[in-house]
C-alpha positions as CSV (number, residue, x, y, z in Angstrom):
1,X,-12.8,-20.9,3.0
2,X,-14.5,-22.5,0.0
3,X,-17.7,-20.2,0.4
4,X,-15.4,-17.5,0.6
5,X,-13.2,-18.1,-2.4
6,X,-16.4,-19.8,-4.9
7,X,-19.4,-18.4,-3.9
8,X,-20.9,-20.1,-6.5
9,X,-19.7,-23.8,-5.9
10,X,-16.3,-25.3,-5.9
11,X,-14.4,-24.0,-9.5
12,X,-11.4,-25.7,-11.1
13,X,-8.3,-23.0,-11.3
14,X,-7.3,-24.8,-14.3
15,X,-10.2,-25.0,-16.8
16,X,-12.6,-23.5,-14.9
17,X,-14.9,-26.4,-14.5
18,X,-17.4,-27.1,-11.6
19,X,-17.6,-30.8,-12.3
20,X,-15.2,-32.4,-9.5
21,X,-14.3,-35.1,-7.1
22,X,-14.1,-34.6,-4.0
23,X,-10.6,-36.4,-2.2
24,X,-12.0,-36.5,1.6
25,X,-8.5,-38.5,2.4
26,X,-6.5,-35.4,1.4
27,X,-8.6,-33.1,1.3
28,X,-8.2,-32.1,-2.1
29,X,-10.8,-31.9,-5.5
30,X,-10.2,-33.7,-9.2
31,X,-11.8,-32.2,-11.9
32,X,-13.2,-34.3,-14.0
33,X,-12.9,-31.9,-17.2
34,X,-8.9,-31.5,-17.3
35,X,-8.6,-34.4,-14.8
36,X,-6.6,-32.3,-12.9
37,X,-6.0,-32.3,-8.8
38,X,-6.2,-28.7,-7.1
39,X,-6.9,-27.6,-3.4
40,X,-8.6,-24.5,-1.2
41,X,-4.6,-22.9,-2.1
42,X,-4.1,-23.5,-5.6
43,X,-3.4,-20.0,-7.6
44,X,-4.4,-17.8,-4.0
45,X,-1.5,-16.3,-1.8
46,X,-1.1,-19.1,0.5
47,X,-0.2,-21.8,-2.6
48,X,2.8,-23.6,-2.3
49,X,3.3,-22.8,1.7
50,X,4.1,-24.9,4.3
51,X,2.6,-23.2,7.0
52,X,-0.7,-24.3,7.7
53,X,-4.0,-22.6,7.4
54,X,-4.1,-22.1,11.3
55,X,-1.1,-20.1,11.0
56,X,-2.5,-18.0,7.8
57,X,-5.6,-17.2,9.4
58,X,-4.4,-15.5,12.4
59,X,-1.5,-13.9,10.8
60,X,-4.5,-12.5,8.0
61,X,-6.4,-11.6,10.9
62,X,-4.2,-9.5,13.1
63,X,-3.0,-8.1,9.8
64,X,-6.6,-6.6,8.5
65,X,-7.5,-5.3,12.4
66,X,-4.1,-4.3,14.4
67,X,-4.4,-0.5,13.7
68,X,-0.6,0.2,14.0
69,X,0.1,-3.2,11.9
70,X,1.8,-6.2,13.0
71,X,6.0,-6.9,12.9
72,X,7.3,-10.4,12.0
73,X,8.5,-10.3,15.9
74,X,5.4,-10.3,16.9
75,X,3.7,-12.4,14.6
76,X,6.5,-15.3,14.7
77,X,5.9,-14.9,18.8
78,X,2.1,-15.3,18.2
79,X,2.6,-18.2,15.9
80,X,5.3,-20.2,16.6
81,X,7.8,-19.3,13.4
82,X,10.8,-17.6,13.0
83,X,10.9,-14.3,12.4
84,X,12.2,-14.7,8.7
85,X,9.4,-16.9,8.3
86,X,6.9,-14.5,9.5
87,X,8.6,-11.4,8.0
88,X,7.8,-13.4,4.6
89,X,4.0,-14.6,5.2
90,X,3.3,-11.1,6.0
91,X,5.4,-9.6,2.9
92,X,3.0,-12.3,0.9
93,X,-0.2,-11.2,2.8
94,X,0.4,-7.6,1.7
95,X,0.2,-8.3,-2.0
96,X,-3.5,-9.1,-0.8
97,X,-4.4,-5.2,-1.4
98,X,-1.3,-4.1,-2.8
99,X,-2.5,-4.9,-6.3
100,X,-6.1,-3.7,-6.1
101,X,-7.0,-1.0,-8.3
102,X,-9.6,1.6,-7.7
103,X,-12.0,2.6,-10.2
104,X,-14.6,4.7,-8.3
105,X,-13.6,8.6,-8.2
106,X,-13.2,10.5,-4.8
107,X,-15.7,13.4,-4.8
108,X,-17.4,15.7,-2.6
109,X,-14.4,17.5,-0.1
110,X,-11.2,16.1,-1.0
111,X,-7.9,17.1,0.7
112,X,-4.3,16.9,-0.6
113,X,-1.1,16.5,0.7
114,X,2.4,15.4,0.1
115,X,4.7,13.4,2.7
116,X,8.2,12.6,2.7
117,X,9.2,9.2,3.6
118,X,12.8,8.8,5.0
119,X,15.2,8.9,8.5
120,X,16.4,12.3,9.5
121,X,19.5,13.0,8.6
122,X,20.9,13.5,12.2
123,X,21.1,9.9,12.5
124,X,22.6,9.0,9.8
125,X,26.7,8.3,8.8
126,X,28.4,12.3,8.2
127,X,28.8,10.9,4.3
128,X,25.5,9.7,3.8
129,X,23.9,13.0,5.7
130,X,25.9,15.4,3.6
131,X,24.7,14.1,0.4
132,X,21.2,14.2,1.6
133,X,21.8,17.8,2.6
134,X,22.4,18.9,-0.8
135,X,19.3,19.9,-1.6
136,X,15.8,21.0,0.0
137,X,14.5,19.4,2.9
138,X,12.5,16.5,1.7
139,X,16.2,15.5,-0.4
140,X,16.9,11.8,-0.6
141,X,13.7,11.0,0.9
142,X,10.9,9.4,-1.2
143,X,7.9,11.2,-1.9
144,X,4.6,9.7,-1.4
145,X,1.7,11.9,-2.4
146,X,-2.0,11.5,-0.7
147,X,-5.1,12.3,-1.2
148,X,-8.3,11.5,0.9
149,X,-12.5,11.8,0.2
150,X,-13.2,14.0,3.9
151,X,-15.1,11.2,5.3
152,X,-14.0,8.2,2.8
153,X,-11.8,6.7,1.4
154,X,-7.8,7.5,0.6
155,X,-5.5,7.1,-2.2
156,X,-1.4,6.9,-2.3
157,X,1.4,7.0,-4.9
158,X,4.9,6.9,-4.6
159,X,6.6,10.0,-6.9
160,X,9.8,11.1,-8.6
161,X,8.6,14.8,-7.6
162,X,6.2,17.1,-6.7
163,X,5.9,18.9,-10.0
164,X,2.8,20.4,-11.0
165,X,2.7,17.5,-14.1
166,X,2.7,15.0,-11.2
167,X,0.8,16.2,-8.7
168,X,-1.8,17.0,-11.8
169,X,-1.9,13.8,-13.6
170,X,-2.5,11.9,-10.0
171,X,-5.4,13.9,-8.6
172,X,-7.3,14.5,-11.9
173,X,-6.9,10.2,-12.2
174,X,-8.7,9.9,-8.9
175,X,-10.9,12.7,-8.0
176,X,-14.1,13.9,-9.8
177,X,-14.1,17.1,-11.3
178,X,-16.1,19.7,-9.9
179,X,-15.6,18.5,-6.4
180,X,-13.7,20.6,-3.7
181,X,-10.3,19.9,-3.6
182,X,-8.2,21.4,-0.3
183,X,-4.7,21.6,0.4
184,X,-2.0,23.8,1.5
185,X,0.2,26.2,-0.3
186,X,2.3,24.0,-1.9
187,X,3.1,25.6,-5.7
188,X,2.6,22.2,-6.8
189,X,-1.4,22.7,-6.6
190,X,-1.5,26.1,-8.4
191,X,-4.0,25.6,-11.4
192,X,-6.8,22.9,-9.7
193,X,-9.0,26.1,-9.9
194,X,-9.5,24.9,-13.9
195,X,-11.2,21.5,-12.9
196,X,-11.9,22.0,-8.7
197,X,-13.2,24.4,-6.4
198,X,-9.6,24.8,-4.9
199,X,-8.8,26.4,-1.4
200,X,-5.6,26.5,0.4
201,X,-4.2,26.8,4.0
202,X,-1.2,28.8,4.8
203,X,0.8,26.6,7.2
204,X,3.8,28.7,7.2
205,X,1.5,31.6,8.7
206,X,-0.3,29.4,11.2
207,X,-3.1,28.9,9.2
208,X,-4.5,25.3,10.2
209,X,-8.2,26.1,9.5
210,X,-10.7,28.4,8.1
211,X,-14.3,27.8,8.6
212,X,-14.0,24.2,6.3
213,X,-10.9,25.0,4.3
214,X,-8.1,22.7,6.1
215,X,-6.3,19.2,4.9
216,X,-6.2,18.3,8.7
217,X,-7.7,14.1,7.5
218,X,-5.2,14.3,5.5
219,X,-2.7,15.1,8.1
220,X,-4.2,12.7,10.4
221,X,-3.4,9.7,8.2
222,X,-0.4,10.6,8.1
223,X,0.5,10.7,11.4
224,X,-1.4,7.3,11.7
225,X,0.8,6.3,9.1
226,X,4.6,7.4,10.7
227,X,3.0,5.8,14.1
228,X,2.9,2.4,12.4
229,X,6.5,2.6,10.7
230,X,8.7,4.0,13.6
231,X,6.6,2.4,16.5
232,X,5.7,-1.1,14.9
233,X,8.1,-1.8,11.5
234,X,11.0,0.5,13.1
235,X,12.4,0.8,9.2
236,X,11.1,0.1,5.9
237,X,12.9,-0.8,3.1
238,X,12.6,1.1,-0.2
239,X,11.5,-1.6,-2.8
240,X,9.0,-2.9,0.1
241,X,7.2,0.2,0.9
242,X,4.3,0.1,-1.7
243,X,2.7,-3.1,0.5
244,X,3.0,-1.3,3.4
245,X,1.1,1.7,2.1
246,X,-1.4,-0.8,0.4
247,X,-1.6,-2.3,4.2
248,X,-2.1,0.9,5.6
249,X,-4.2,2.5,3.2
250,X,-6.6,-0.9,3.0
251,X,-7.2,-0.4,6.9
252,X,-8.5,2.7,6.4
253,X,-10.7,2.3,4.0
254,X,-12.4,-0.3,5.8
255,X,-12.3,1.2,9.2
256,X,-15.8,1.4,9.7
257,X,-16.3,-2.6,9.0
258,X,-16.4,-4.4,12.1
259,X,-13.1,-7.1,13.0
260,X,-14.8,-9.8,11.4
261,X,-15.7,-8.0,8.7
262,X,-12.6,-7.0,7.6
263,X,-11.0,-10.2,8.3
264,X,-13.6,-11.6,5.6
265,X,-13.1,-9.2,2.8
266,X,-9.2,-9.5,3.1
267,X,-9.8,-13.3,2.3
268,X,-11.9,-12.6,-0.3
269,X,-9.3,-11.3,-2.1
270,X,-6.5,-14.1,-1.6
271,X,-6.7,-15.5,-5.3
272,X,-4.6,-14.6,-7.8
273,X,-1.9,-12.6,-5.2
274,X,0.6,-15.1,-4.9
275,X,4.9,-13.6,-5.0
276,X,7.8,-15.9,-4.3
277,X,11.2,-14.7,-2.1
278,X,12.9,-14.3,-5.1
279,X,10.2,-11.7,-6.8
280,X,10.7,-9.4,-3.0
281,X,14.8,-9.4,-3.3
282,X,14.7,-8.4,-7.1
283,X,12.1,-5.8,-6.3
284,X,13.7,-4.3,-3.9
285,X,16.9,-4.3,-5.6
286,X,15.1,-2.6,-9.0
287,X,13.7,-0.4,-6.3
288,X,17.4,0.6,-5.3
289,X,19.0,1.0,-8.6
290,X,16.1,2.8,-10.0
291,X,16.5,5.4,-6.7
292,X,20.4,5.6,-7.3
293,X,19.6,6.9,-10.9
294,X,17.1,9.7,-9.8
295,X,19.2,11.0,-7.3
296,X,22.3,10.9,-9.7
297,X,19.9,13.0,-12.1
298,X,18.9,15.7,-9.5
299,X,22.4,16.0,-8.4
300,X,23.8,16.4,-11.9
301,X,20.9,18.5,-13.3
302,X,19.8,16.4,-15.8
303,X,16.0,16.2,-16.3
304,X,15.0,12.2,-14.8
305,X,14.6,10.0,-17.1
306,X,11.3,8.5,-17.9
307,X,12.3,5.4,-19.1
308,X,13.2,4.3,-15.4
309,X,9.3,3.6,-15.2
């Protein structure tokens, strides 16, 4: 762990100092520049837990290499916790990746599509179904919008809509222009001709492929994605569901590392991630409130308000 977090010696998280004592009784390190005491934990995801690092490791592992990810059932089975206890190491193990930011451009063939997050509306209470109903078929469902280097990597973003202005400002922010850009006929793409060599697929004809026009990797994560929420997390709450894509889309862009491999680079990015219960309830209930508001602003007709953020 201390190779992995300072590769270049043992670093205070406080002043930043590399001149220390090492506490062989408890296992900790005193800096002798602010004289203060910190340990392998301080300021990384697993700081101020009570599990032990026996615990973290295997639930870290089985969270960078289960392909269909990992429920809190499973883990607190596999562990020895509750599942409220597990349900929160892997909500805190998720912020791992769901802050990184990516800086490198997808190029080459890209392919586009759009996927609407949400339970069918068959299942759901006549009230709640009806004012799902009221609109097209993706209505009261939350729109997550993907993109994905044929070959490489893959990118997601929760949106409001699928207006061109979105669907615009996202790809242009992640995809290098003059590269070939592929999708299907959604209107939402009309104009990538200016800045990509854009080709399209008419679904609604049975168009899936022509010659290597198609958004099929794409639709493969996708499915990939669905499998791991209805076959492993069952539901997923709304203020929640930017760590799960962050799991999900971390997975596959290091599918082609080996187990260990992936187990490694997910620990070298433990510093700096930690989130408290608290911060999870009050995002998920901004998450709520702020999804209460859009809907009220479709229904109404209003324009949504881009103050909600």
């Amino acid at each position: 762990m201390c190779t992995l977090r300072w590769k270049d010696g043992v670093t205070c998280p406080h002043c930043s100092g590399k001149d220390h004592v090492f506490i062989s009784t408890r296992k900790i390190w005193r800096c002798k520049g602010c004289r203060k005491q910190f340990g392998i934990r301080k300021g990384t995801v697993m700081e101020c837990s009570r599990l032990g690092d026996d615990k973290w490791l295997v639930a870290l592992r089985m969270l960078a290499n289960c392909r269909n990810g990992v429920s809190s059932c499973e883990l607190a089975r596999a562990i020895g916790v509750c599942q409220k206890t597990a349900w929160f190491l892997l909500q805190r193990a998720r912020e791992i990746v769901n802050r990184k930011s990516f800086t490198k451009k997808l190029s080459g063939i890209v392919e586009g599509d759009e996927h609407y997050h949400g339970g069918k509306a068959k299942n759901m209470h006549a009230k709640e179904r009806r004012r799902r109903m009221r609109g097209r078929g993706g209505s009261g469902k939350v729109i997550i919008i993907g993109i994905v280097q044929r070959g490489g990597d893959v990118r997601l973003k929760i949106a409001d809509n699928t207006s061109i202005e979105t669907m615009h400002e996202f790809i242009r922010a992640n995809v290098r222009k003059g590269s070939k850009f592929y999708a299907d006929e959604h209107a939402s793409y009309n104009g990538l001709q200016e800045f990509y060599t854009f080709n399209s697929v008419n679904h609604s004809a049975g168009e899936y492929v022509r010659r290597e026009v198609y958004n099929n990797s794409m639709e493969s994560f996708w499915a990939g994605f669905r499998r791991m929420i209805v076959g492993t997390y069952a539901a997923v709450d709304l203020g929640h569901l930017p760590r799960y894509l962050a799991e999900t889309t971390y997975r596959h862009n290091v599918r082609k590392l080996s187990d260990h491999d992936r187990f490694v680079a997910l620990i070298r990015q433990i510093q700096g991630k930690r989130i408290t219960f608290r911060q999870l309830v009050q995002e998920n209930e901004a998450a709520h409130a702020r999804r209460e508001r859009l809907e009220k602003e479709e229904h109404t007709g209003r324009e949504p308000s881009r103050s909600d953020g």
